[in-house]
C-alpha positions in Angstrom: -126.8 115.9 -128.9 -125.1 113.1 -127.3 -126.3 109.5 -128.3 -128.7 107.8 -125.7 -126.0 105.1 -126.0 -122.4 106.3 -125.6 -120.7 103.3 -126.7 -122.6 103.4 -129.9 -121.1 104.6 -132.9 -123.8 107.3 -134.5 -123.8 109.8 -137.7 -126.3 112.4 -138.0 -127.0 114.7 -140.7 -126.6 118.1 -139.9 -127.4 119.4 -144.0 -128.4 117.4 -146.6 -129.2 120.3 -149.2 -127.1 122.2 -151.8 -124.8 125.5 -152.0 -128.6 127.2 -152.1 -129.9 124.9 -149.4 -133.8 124.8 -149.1 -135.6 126.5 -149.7 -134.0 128.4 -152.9 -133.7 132.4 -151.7 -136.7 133.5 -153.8 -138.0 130.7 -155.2 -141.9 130.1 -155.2 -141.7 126.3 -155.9 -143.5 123.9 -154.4 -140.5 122.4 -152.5 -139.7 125.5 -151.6 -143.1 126.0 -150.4 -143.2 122.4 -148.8 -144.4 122.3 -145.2 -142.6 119.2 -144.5 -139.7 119.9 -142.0 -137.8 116.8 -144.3 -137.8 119.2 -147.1 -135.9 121.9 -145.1 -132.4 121.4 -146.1 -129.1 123.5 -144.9 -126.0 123.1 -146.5 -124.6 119.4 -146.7 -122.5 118.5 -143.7 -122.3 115.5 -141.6 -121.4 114.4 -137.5 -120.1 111.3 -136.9 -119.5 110.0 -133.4 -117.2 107.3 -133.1 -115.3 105.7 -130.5 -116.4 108.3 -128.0 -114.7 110.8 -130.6 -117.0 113.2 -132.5 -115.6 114.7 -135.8 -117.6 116.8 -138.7 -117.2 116.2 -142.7 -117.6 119.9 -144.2 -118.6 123.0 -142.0 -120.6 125.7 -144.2 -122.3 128.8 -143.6 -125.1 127.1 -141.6 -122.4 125.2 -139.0 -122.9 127.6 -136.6 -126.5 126.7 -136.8 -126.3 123.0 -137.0 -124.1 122.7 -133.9 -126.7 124.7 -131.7 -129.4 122.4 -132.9 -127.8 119.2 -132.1 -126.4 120.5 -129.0 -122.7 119.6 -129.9 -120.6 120.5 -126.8 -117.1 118.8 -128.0 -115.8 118.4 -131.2 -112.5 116.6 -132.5 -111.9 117.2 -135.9 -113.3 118.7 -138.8 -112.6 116.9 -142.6 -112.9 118.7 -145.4 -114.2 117.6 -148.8 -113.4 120.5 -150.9 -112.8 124.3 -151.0 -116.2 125.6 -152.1 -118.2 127.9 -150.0 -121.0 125.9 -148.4 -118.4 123.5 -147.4 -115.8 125.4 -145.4 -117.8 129.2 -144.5 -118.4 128.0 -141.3 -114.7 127.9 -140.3 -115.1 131.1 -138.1 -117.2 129.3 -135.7 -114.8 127.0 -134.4 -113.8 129.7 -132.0 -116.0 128.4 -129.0 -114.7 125.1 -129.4 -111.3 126.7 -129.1 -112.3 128.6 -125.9 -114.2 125.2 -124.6 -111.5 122.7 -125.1 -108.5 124.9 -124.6 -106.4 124.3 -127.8 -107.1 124.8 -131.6 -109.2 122.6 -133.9 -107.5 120.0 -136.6 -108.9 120.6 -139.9 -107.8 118.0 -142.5 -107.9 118.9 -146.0 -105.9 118.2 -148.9 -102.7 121.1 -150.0 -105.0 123.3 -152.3 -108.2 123.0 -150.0 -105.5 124.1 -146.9 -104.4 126.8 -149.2 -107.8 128.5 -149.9 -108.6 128.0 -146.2 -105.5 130.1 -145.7 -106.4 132.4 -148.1 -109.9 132.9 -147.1 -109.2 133.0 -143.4 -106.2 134.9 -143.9 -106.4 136.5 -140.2 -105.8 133.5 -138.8 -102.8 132.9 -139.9 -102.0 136.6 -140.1 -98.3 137.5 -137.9 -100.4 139.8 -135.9 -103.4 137.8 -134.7 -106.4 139.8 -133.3 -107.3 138.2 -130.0 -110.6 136.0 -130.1 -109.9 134.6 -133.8 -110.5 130.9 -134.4 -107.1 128.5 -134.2 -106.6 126.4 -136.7 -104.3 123.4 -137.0 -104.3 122.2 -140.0 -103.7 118.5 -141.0 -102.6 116.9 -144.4 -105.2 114.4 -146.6 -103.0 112.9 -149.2 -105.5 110.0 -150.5 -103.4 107.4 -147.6 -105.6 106.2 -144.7 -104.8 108.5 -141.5 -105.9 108.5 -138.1 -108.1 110.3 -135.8 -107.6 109.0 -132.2 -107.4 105.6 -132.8 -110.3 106.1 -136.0 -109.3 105.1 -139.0 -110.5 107.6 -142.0 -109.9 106.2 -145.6 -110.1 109.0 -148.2 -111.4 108.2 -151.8 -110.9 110.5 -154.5 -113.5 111.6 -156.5 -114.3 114.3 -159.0 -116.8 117.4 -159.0 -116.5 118.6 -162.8 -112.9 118.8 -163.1 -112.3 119.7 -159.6 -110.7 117.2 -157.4 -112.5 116.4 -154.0 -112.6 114.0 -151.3 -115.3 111.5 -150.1 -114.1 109.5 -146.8 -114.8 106.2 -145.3 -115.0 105.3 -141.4 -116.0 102.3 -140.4 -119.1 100.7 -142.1 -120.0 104.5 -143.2 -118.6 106.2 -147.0 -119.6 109.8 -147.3 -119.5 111.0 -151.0 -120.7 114.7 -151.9 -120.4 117.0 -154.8 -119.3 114.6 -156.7 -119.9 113.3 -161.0 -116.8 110.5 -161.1 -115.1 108.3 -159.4 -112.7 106.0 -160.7 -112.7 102.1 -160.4 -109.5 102.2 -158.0 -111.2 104.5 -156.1 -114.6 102.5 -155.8 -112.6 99.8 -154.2 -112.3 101.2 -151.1 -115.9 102.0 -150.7 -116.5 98.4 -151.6 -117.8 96.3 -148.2 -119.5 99.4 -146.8 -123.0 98.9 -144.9 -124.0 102.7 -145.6 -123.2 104.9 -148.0 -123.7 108.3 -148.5 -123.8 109.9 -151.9 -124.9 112.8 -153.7 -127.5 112.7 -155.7 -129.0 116.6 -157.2 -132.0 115.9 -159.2 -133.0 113.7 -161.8 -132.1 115.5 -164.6 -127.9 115.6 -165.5 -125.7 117.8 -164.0 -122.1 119.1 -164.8 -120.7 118.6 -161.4 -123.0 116.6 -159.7 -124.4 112.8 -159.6 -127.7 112.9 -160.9 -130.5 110.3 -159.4 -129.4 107.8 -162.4 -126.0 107.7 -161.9 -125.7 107.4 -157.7 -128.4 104.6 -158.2 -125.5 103.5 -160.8 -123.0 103.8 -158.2 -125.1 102.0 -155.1 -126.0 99.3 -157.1 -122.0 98.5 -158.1 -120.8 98.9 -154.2 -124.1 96.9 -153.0 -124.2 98.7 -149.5 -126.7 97.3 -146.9 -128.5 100.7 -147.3 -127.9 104.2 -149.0 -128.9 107.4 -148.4 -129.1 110.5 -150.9 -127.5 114.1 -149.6 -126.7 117.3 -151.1 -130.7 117.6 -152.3 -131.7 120.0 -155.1 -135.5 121.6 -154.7 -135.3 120.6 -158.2 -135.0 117.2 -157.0 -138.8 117.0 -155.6 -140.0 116.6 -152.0 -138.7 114.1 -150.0 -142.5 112.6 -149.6 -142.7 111.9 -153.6 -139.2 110.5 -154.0 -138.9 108.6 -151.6 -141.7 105.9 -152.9 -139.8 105.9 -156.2 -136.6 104.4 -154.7 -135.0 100.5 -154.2 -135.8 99.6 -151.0 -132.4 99.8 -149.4 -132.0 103.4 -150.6 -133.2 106.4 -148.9 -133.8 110.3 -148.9 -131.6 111.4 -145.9 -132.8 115.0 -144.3 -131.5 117.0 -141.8 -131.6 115.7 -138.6 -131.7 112.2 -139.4 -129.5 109.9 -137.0 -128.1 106.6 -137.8 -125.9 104.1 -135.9 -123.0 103.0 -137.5 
């Protein structure tokens, strides 16, 4: 959906949940069962529109989904964190944007995440290409600052478990998912953001994921005007209980949720 204001830079949320999303396939919990449209969460992706530019961090199996609901007509470029499956299963969808805007989409990703895409998406790329796939053109991240039309995109490296993944800053805005670590160097860069976004599962630890503790841990050393928590585990809680427990410049983000930047 295009912002109200054009010249105003905007992000919007288009998944703020897990690699399950919520509700949990099967699951009888009371998030699950929640009635609250805030604790409906697909698969963690975010839009930003900048500089009359709109580009997407992550597309998962739900991107198809998320760009009907928010209406998204023209797309730029699409970053990649990481290789998993609810961050890049989405990639087949691209192909109306090709259709729309006449040439193939820029993907940036990092060597390895280029080379699963490659792998996973192996018709497009294939010598003989079946007409109607998506196009792909895909574009190095090498932890340097690049450029996206004039945008400047700042990558930080971060950890999930022993896998290396990247956040990304634009502007006043950091976006951190599936994430545990991230080293001092790296912290720098976030440092002087207004918003950041960071993962945050549940309370309880995790092997590959910030817990509540430790992205509170990691707000409170880049001291961001305000903060919002994304890739949401139902064993996190709803959004209506957690959301009283928090500082007051932190916040529950959901799908949906818009913010100008």
């Amino acid at each position: 959906m295009i912002s109200e204001k054009e010249h105003e830079n905007e992000a919007i949320f288009l998944g703020t949940g897990t690699s399950q999303g919520v509700p949990v396939v099967a699951c009888d919990c009371h998030v699950c069962r929640s009635d609250d449209p805030r604790d409906k969460r697909l698969r963690s992706s975010i839009m930003l529109k900048v500089n009359g530019k709109t580009i997407v961090i992550d597309a998962g199996p739900d991107f198809r989904q998320q760009m009907l609901r928010e209406k998204v007509d023209s797309l730029n470029a699409i970053l990649l964190t990481h290789e998993h499956v609810d961050h890049i299963f989405g990639l087949d969808d691209i192909r109306s944007f090709n259709w729309i805007q006449k040439k193939s989409m820029e993907i940036f990703a990092e060597h390895r995440v280029q080379e699963a895409v490659k792998r996973i998406f192996n018709y497009v790329f294939a010598e003989y290409k079946y007409p109607g796939i998506p196009k792909m053109k895909l574009k190095d991240v090498d932890n340097k600052p690049f450029a996206i039309d004039g945008t400047e995109i700042v990558p930080i490296r971060c950890f999930h478990h022993k896998l290396p993944v990247y956040g990304y800053r634009i502007g006043n805005l950091t976006y951190i998912t599936d994430t545990n670590y991230i080293a001092e160097e790296e912290i720098d860069k976030i440092r002087g953001t207004k918003i950041l976004v960071v993962n945050a599962l549940r309370k309880e630890k995790h092997i590959s994921h910030y817990n509540l503790t430790e992205a509170l841990h990691l707000i409170e050393k880049v001291n961001p005007e305000k903060a919002y928590l994304t890739h949401i585990s139902h064993n996190f809680g709803k959004y209506s209980e957690i959301e009283k427990e928090l500082p007051e410049n932190v916040f529950m983000a959901y799908d949906g949720l818009r913010l100008q930047v």
